[in-house]
Structure formats: structure tokens, C-alpha cells
TORGU-279433 format. One record per residue (C-alpha): residue in three letters; chain; x, y, z. Coordinates in steps of 0.001 Angstrom, whole numbers, always signed. Last residue first. Layout:
// residues N
residuo|cadena|x|y|z
ALA|A|X|Y|Z
...
//
This chain:
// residues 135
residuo|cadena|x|y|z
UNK|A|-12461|-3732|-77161
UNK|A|-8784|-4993|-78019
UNK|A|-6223|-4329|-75732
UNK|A|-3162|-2882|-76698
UNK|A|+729|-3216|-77458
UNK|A|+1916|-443|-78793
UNK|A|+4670|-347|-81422
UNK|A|+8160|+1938|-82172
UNK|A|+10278|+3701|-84560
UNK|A|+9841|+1110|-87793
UNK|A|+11821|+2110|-90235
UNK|A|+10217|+3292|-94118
UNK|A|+12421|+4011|-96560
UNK|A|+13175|+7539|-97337
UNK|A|+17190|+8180|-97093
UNK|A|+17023|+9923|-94090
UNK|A|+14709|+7443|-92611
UNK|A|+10619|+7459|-92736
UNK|A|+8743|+6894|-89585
UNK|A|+6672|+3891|-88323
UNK|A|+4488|+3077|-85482
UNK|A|+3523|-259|-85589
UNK|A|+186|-287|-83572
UNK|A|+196|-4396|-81838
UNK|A|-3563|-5143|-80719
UNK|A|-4433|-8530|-78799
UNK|A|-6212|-11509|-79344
UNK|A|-7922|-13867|-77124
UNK|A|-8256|-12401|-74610
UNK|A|-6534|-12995|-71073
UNK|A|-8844|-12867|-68079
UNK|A|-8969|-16051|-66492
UNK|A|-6288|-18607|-68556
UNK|A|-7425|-19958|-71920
UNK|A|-5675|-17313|-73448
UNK|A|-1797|-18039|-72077
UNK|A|-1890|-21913|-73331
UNK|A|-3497|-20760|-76520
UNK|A|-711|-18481|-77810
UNK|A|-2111|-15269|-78453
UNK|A|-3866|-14166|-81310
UNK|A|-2493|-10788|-83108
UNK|A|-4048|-8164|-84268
UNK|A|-1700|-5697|-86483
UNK|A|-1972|-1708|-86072
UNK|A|+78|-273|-88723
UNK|A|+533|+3091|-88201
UNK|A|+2473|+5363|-90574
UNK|A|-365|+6256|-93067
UNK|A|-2068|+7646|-90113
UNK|A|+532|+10823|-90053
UNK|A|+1089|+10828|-86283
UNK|A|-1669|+13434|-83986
UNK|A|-3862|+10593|-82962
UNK|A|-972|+8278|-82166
UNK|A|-101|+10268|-79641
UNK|A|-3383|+9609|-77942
UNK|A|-3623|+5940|-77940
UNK|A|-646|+6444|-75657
UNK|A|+2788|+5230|-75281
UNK|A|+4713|+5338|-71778
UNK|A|+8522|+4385|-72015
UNK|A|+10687|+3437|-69681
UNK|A|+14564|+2078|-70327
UNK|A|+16560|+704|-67501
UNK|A|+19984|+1184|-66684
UNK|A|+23221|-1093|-66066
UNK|A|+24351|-784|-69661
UNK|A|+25208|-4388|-70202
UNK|A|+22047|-4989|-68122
UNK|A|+19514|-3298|-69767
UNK|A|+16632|-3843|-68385
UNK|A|+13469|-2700|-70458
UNK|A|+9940|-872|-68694
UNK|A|+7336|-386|-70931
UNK|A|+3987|+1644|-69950
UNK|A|+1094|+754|-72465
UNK|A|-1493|+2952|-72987
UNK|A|-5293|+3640|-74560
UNK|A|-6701|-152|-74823
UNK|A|-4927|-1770|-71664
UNK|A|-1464|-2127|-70926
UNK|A|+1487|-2794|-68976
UNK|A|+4589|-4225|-70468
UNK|A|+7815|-5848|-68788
UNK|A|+11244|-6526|-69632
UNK|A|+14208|-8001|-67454
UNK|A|+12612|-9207|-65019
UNK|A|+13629|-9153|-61243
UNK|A|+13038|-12641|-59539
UNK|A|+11964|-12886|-55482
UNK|A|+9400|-9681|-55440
UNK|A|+8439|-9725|-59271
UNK|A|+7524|-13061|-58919
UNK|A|+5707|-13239|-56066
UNK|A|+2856|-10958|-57613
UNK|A|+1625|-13801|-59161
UNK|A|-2141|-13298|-59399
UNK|A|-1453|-9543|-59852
UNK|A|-2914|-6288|-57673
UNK|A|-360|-3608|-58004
UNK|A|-281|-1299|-54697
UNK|A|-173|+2019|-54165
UNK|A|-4069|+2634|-54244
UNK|A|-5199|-261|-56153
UNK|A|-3469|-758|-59392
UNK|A|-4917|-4037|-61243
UNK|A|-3263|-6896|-62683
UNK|A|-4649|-9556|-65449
UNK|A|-1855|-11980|-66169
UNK|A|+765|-13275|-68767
UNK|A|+3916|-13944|-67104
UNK|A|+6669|-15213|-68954
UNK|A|+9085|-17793|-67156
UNK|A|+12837|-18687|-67233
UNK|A|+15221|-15516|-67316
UNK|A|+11497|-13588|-66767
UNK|A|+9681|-11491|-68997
UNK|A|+6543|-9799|-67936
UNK|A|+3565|-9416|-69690
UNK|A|+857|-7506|-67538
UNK|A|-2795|-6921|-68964
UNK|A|-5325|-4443|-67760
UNK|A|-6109|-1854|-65161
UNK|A|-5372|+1515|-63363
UNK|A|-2786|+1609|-66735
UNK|A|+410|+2016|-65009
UNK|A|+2310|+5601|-64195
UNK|A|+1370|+5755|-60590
UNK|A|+2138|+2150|-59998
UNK|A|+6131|+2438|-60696
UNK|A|+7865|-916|-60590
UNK|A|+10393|-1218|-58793
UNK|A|+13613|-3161|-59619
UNK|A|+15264|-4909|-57106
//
């Protein structure tokens, strides 16, 4: 079972979670050692296979691979993005899909930053995004 690691979560935002069969798209909350999350039953009875928490200032990424038999986590911060050449970030907002935003909590748009970096051979590949809250 994979565990998910409360101490390096946002204290509180927005969970998607990808399932075999199911997304989850829910407001969760760290209290204490424990992650607060209206279906918390998932992630003890199905493991997923990629999951992203945020809020406005971080995302923590966690990505089965199962070919490789690890995982992949990654934390990405406002922050960082502060000290990358801004002509390289490309922050998109995006609306999500209605049947997720009219639930309790979920926005209706959120915040991709493309984070971009130039190749060997100068054209522009995209290294990596954070996904973000919008305030």
C-alpha cells in the first residue's frame, strides 16, 4: 500500500488522485498525522497510481511506476519559480470539468505554471508544471 506522506502536503487544499477506474477531486486537510478527505476509503482499499496535492504556493506529486516498481515524488513551490528566468513560465488557467466544480469546495478554475527550459539545441521543452490554486 502506498503511503502517503502528510508531513510534506500542503496543510490544506485540493487532492486529485488517479485511480484504475475513478478520479478523485476533493478538498483534504492535514490534521496532526492524519489527512482529512471526504473519501479517504479510497486510498486505504485501492492504491493510485498518481496523485497531486496542492494549494496556491506547492504541489507535492507522487507517480507509480509500475514497470519500474518505484514511485516518483516531487514537491514544487511558488518559490522556485521566483528565482527561474520568467520568460520560461507559462502559467495557463484552466476550468475544470463541471461535474468535479459543482461539488463543495472545488473552484472553478485552477492554475497550471509550465515551467520550461531550453534544449541543447535551443528549442524550448517543457521540464515541468504546477498545478495551483487560484486566489
Amino acid at each position: 500500500m502506498m503511503r502517503i506522506p502528510v508531513e510534506k502536503l500542503p496543510k490544506k487544499g485540493l487532492v486529485m488522485a488517479y485511480f484504475k477506474e475513478k478520479l478523485l477531486f476533493s478538498p483534504y486537510e492535514v490534521a496532526g498525522e492524519a489527512l482529512k478527505l471526504s473519501e479517504i476509503a479510497l486510498f486505504e482499499n485501492e492504491e493510485p497510481y498518481e496523485c497531486h496535492f496542492f494549494d496556491e504556493e506547492q504541489e507535492y506529486r507522487m507517480v507509480k511506476r509500475a514497470a519500474r516498481g518505484d514511485v516518483i515524488e516531487r514537491i514544487l513551490t511558488k518559490k522556485e519559480e521566483k528565482a527561474m528566468p520568467e520568460e520560461l513560465l507559462f502559467p495557463e488557467d484552466v476550468l475544470v470539468k463541471q461535474e468535479y466544480a459543482a461539488l463543495p469546495g472545488i473552484p472553478e478554475k485552477l492554475r497550471v505554471v509550465n515551467r520550461y527550459r531550453y534544449s541543447e539545441n535551443d528549442t524550448l521543452v517543457l521540464q515541468d508544471y504546477r498545478m495551483a490554486l487560484i486566489r
